[in-house]
KEKOL-573015 format. One line per field, with one value per residue (C-alpha): residue in one letter; x, y, z. Coordinates in pm, whole numbers, padded with zeros to 5 digits. Example, Ala and Ser with C-alpha at 12.3 -4.5 7.8 and 13.67 -1.06 7.14 Angstrom:
rest <- A, S
c1 <- 01230, 01367
c2 <- -00450, -00106
c3 <- 00780, 00714
// end
This chain:
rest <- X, X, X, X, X, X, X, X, X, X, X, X, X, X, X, X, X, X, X, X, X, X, X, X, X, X, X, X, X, X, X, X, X, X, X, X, X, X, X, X, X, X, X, X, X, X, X, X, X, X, X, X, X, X, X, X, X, X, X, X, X, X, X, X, X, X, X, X, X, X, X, X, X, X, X, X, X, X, X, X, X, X, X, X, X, X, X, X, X, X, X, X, X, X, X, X, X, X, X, X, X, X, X, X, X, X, X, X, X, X, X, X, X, X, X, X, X, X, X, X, X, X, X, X, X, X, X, X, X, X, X, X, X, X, X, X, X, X, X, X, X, X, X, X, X, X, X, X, X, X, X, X, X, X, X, X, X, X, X, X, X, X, X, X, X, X, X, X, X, X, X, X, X, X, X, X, X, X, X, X, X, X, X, X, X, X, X, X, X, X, X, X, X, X, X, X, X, X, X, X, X, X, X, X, X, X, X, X, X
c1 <- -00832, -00996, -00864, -01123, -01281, -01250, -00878, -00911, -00676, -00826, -00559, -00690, -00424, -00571, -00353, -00685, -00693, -01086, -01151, -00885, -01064, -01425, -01300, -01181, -01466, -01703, -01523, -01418, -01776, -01895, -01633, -01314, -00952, -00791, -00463, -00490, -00178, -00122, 00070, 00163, 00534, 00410, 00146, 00466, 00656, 00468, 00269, 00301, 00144, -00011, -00375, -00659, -00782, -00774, -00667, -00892, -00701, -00680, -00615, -00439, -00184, 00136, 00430, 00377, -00017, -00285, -00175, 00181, 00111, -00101, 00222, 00473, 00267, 00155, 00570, 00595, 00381, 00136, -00199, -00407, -00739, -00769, -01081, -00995, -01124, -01156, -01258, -01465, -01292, -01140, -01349, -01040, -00796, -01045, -01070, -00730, -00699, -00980, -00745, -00470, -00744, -00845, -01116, -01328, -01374, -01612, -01659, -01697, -01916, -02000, -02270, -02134, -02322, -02150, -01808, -01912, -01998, -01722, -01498, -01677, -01641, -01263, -01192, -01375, -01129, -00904, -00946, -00968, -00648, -00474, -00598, -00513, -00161, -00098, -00284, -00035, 00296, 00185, 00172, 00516, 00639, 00537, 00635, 01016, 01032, 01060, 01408, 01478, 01381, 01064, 00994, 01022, 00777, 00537, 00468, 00456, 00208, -00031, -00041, -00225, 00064, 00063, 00404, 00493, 00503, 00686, 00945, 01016, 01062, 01272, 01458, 01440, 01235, 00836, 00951, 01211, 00910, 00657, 00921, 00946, 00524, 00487, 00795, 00603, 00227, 00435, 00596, 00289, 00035, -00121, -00345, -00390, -00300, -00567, -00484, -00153, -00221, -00436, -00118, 00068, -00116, -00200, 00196, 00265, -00012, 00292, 00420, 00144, 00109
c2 <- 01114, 00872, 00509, 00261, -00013, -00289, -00239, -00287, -00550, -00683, -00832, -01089, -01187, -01477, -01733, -01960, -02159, -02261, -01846, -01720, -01948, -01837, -01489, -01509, -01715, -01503, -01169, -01360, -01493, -01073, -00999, -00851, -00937, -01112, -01193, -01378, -01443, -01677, -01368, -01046, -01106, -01297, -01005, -00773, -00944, -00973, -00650, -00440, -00079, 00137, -00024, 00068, -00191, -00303, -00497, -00758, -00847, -01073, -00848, -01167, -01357, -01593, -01380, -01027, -00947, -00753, -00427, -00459, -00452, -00166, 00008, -00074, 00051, 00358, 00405, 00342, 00611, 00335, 00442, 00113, 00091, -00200, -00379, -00583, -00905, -00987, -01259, -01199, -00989, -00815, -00467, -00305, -00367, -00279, 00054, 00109, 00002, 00256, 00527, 00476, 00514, 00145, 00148, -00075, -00375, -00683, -00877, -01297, -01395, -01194, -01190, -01191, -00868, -00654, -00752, -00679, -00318, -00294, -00395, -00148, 00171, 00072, 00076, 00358, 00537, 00384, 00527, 00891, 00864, 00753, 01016, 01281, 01096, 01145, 01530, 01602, 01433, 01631, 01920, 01885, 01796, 02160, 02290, 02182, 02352, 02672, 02846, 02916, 03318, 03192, 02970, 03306, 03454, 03206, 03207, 03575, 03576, 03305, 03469, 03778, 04006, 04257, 04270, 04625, 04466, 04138, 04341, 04530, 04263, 04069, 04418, 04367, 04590, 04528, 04452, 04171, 04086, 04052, 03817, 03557, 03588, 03525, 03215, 03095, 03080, 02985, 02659, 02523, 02559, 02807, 03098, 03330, 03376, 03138, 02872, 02908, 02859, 02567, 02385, 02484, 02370, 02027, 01986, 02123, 02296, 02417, 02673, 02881, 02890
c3 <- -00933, -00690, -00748, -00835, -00601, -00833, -00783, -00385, -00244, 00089, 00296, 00585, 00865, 01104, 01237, 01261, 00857, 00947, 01007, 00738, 00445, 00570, 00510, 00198, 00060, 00174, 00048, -00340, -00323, -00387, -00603, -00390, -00447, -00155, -00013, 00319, 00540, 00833, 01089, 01080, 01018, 00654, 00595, 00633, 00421, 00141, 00132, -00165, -00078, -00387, -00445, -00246, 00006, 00370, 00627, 00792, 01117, 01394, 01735, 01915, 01725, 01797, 01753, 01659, 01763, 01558, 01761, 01722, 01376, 01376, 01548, 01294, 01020, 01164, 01178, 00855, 00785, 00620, 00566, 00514, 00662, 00955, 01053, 01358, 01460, 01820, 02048, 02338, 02650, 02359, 02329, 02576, 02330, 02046, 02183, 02193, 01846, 01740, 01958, 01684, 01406, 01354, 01103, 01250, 01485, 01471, 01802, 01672, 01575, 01391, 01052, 00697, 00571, 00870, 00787, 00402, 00502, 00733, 00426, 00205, 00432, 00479, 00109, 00027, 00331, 00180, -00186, 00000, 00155, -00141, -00382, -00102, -00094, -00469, -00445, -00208, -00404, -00738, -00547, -00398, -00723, -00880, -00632, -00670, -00957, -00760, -00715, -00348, -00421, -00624, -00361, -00091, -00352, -00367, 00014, 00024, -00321, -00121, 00163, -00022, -00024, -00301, -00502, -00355, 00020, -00163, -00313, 00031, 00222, 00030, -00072, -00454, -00718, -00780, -01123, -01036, -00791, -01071, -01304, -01048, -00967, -01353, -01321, -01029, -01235, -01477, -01297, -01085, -01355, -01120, -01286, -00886, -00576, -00445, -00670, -00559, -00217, -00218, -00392, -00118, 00121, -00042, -00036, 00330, 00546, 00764, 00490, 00544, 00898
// end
């Protein structure tokens, strides 16, 4: 289930106030939630991941800079969408942001409608990603249920193998073969081989490789 826009959180990070207060007048003014904070050290601190939403962000800062902060969420595995703001001589940098899959970037000045699509396209992203997120954890989940020899069944059943060519590989009977297949159904709410493996790949493309 794809998460609802009215539950977007859009996070602005400007060390300017005059710029940072624009931004979130102009973005409550249409009806989005905001947080705004004055670096990227307070934006870290306080940020709560699990809505959908965005990240509105200075590329030069004091202290840690709109990159840097790119880079530590990218490590974190952090999937929030970033539209950067940048001053003029900036586009370099902008590119290299867009290189590490920056949403977006708006040169200043810049007009209020652009940054309001720019803001839209980055939640929507952002919604995507999220939904895949929780696709892929409810996978994982069924798929834990799996005993290590249901498990070896399961790849073998996704991959199209029929349970004659299961059971000799795994050098156990068709029958004992067709017990687990009916376990593994069973456990993942599956009803076919296909089924099957489109949950396992939602979990981990690399198990069928």
């Amino acid at each position: 289930m794809t998460p609802p826009l009215d539950r977007a959180l859009i996070h602005i990070v400007d060390d300017d106030e005059a710029l940072r207060r624009s931004l979130v007048f102009l973005l409550d003014s249409v009806g989005w939630r905001t947080q705004a904070h004055t670096s990227a050290e307070a934006f870290l601190a306080a940020y709560q991941p699990g809505d959908p939403g965005c990240l509105v962000l200075d590329i030069r800062m004091p202290g840690m800079s709109g990159l840097e902060l790119q880079q530590v969420l990218r490590a974190q595995g952090r999937t929030l969408p970033i539209i950067f703001i940048t001053g003029h001589g900036d586009v370099s940098l902008a590119v290299q942001a867009m290189k590490q899959e920056a949403c977006d970037f708006l040169e200043k000045p810049f007009r209020d409608q652009v940054l309001l699509d720019a803001v839209t396209q980055a939640v929507r992203r952002s919604c995507r990603e999220l939904a895949a997120e929780r696709r892929h954890d409810q996978a994982h989940a069924l798929l834990e249920r799996l005993s290590p020899r249901e498990r070896e069944v399961a790849l073998r059943v996704a991959h199209g193998l029929p349970n004659k060519l299961i059971a000799r590989e795994l050098d156990i009977s068709e029958k004992t073969v067709h017990v687990h297949r009916q376990h593994v159904m069973e456990k993942t709410h599956t009803g076919s081989a296909a089924e099957l493996a489109r949950l396992m790949l939602r979990a981990d493309p690399a198990d069928l490789d």
